[in-house]
N, C-alpha and C positions, 0 to 999 in steps of 0.2 A: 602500510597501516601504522596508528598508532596508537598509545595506549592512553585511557586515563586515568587519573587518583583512583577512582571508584575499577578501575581491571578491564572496564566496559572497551572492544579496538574502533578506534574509528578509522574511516577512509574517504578519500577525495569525491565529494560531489560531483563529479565531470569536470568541466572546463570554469565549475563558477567560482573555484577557489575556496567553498565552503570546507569543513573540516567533519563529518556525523558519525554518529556514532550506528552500526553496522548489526544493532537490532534498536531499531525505533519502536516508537508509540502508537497501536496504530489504534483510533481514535472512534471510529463506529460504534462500535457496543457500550460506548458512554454515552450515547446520547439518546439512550430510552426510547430507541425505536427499530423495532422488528429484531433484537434480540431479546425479547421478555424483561422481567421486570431486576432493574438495576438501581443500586442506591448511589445516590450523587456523594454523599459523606465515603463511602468508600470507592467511587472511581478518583475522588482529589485522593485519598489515602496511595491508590496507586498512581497515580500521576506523580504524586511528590518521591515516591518509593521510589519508581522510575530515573527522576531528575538526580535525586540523591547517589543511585546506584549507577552513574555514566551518561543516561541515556541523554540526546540532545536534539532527538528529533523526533518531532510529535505530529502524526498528519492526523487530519480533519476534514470538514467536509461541511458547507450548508446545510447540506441535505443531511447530515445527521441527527434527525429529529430537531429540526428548523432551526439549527443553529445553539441549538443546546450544548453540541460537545464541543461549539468552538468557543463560548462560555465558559465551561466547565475548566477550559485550559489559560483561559482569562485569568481565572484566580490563581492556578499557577504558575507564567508569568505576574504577574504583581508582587509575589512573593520570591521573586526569583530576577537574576542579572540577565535582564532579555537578552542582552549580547551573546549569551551563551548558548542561546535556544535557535533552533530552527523549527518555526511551526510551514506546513504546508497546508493549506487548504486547497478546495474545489470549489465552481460554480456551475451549480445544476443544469443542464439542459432545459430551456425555457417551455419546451413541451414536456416534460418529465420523462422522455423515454430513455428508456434503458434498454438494452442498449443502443447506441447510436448504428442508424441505417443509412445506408450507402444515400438510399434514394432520396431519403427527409432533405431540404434544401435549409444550409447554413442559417436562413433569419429565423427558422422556427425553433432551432435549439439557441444559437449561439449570437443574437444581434447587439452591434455594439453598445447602445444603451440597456440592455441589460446585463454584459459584461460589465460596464461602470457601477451599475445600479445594485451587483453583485459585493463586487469588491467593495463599494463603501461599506455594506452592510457585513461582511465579513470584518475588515476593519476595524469596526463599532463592536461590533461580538468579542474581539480579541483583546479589542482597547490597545490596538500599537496604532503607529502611524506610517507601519509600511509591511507588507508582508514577503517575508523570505521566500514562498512559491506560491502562488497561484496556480491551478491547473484550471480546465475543461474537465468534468467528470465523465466525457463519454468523449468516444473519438472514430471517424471514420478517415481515411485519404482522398474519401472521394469529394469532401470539404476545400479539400485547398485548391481546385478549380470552380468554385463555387464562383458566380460573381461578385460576391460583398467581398470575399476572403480578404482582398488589399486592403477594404475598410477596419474588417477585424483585426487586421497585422496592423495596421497604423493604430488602433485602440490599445493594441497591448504596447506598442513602441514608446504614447502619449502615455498610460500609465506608469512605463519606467521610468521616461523622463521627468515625470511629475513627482516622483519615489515612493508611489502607490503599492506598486508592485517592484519587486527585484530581480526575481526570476521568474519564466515564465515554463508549465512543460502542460503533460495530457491522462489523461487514466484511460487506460485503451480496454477496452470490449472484454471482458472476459472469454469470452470463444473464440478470439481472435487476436493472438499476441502481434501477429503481421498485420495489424488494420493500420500501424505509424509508421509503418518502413521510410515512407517516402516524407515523411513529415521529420523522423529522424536527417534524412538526408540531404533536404532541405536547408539543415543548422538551423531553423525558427524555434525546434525548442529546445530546452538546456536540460529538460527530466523529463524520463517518461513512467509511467507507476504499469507496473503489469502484476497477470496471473502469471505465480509459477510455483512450482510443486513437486513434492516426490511424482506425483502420480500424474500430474499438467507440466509435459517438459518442454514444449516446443516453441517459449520464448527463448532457448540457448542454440536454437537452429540455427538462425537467422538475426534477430534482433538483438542479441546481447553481441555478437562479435563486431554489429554494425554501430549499435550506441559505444562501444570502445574506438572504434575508429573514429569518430565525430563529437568524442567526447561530452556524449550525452549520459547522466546521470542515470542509472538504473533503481527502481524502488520497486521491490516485491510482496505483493500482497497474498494474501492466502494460503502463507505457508504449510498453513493446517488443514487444511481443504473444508474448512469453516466448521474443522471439530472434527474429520476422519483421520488427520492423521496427529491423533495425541495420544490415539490408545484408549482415551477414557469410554468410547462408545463400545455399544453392544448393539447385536440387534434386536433385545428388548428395550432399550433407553426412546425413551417418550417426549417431548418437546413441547414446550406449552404452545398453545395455539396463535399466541401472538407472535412467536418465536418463529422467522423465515427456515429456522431449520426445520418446521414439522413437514414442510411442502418439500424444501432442498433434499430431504431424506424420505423422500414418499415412497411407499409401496416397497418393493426391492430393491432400491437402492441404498437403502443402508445394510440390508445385510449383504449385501455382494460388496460394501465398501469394507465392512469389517471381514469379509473372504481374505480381500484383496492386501488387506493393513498386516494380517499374520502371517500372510506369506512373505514380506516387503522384509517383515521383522528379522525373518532369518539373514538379510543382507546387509539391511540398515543397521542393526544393533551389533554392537561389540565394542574392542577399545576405545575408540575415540569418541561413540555416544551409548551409553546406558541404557538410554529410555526414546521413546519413538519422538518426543518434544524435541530433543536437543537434535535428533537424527535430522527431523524435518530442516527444523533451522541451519543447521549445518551443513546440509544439501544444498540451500540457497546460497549460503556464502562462500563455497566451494568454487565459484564462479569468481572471477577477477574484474567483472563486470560489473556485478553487482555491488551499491553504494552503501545500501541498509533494507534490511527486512523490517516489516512491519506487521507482526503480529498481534491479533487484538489484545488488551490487557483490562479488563473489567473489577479486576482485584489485584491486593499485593501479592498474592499465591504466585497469580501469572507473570508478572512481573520478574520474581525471581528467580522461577524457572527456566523464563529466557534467556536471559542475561548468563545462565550457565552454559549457554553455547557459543559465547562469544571468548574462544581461547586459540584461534588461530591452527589450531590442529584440525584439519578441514578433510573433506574424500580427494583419494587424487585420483591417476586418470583412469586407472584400473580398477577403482575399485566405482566410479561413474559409470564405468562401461554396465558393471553389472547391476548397479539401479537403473538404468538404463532399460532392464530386461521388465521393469514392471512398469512402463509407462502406459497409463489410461487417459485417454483423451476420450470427455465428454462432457454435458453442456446442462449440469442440474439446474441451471438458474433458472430455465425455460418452464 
């Protein structure tokens, strides 16, 4: 690990030589869609917060209200030494499903012309003329015996060489951090983005000691379990309707989430994190696997509260073992 001017450590992207910073940007809830109502003047206020206090890596997503957050990050490169930046983007599954299923056949999510047809328009959103990752936003294994698949692998091969693309990786399933095993092992891709969590542990099963050996980039999303674990919920806290949390927290699931968050606290909290935010993140990076987390930042608030977990005093293996005792594996997205 190293460190920057602004304190923020960075670490090695896998094998592509990148340099990021080990809590990134993560880019969703700036794009004014299905987390309720966000102002654009204060998601650039944290973006620039962000870039100023370390951070160097900012993912994105078409699908984040059609292209708005990859916008939104457009004006902060312009104003900013793009060499310095690493943005990631996604391109949506051409049927919109979420998540990707074993049985859907590769043309109807992922066909090479609209692979192409993707990335230029990400491109254009961004206003660069190459972008540092590309992903698939959904991802199955049962894909790469598909029969287009060589078509697809030659699409992305013709967009490096063209310098379209630079690196290429996948966002795999939420309910299924093994849905890339084989696509890891493969070497096809250089990053893979997964769920993982205090309470979602079972990408470090399997997948994180396999993307170390094949030196595939790891990027963790959800560190907060999309707002359970920051502490700030109750089970009276109410979600506006436009808000995917009112469905994700439906019925008893929030308050068996906040059962679950007080009891956590007793193990998670003490010297090395204060408050259940820095615990979370620091559960993630605890892992030697892991490249950079990516929790969402929708204000400067959030922004600075993450970045206070980035100080290298990390859990070690005893003190793993005992979060370990609170893992919850289950599938609210459904």
């Amino acid at each position: 690990m190293t460190t920057t001017k602004a304190g923020v450590l960075r670490r090695p992207f896998g094998r592509t030589g990148l340099s990021v910073s080990e809590i990134g940007f993560g880019g969703w809830g700036i794009g004014k869609s299905m987390w309720g109502r966000t102002d654009d003047a204060e998601s650039l206020r944290a973006l620039h917060t962000a870039l100023e206090s370390g951070i160097n890596y900012f993912d994105t997503a078409f699908a984040y209200g059609h292209g708005h957050s990859e916008k939104l990050i457009a004006k902060l490169l312009k104003d900013a030494r793009q060499s310095e930046i690493v943005v990631s983007t996604k391109i949506p599954p051409k049927n919109m499903q979420w998540p990707a299923r074993p049985m859907t056949p590769l043309p109807l999510a992922f066909p090479p012309d609209w692979i192409v047809q993707c990335v230029e328009k990400s491109l254009r959103n961004l206003g660069v003329a190459a972008l540092p990752l590309e992903q698939f936003h959904v991802w199955t294994d049962a894909w790469l015996k598909d029969p287009i698949w060589p078509e697809v692998g030659d699409t992305i091969t013709r967009l490096k060489k063209e310098g379209k693309i630079l690196h290429f990786g996948v966002s795999l399933n939420s309910d299924d951090p093994e849905s890339g095993l084989k696509l890891v092992g493969s070497g096809l891709a250089d990053q893979i983005q997964v769920l993982f969590n205090l309470f979602d542990q079972r990408a470090a099963d399997r997948l994180f000691p396999l993307c170390r050996e094949k030196g595939v980039a790891v990027v963790v999303r959800c560190p907060f379990d999309e707002g359970g674990l920051t502490g700030a919920l109750t089970p009276e806290t109410r979600f506006e309707p436009e808000d995917f949390r009112s469905y994700y927290f439906a019925g008893e699931r929030l308050t068996e989430t906040c059962r679950r968050v007080q009891s956590l606290k007793s193990v998670a909290l003490g010297p090395k994190a204060s408050n259940l935010i820095t615990a979370a993140l620091k559960y993630c990076l605890s892992f030697s696997a892991v490249s950079t987390v990516i929790p969402g930042m929708r204000r400067t608030a959030h922004v600075l509260q993450n970045i206070a977990a980035s100080d290298g005093n990390y859990y070690d293996e005893g003190e793993l073992k005992a979060l370990a005792e609170h893992r919850w594996v289950r599938d609210f997205y459904r």
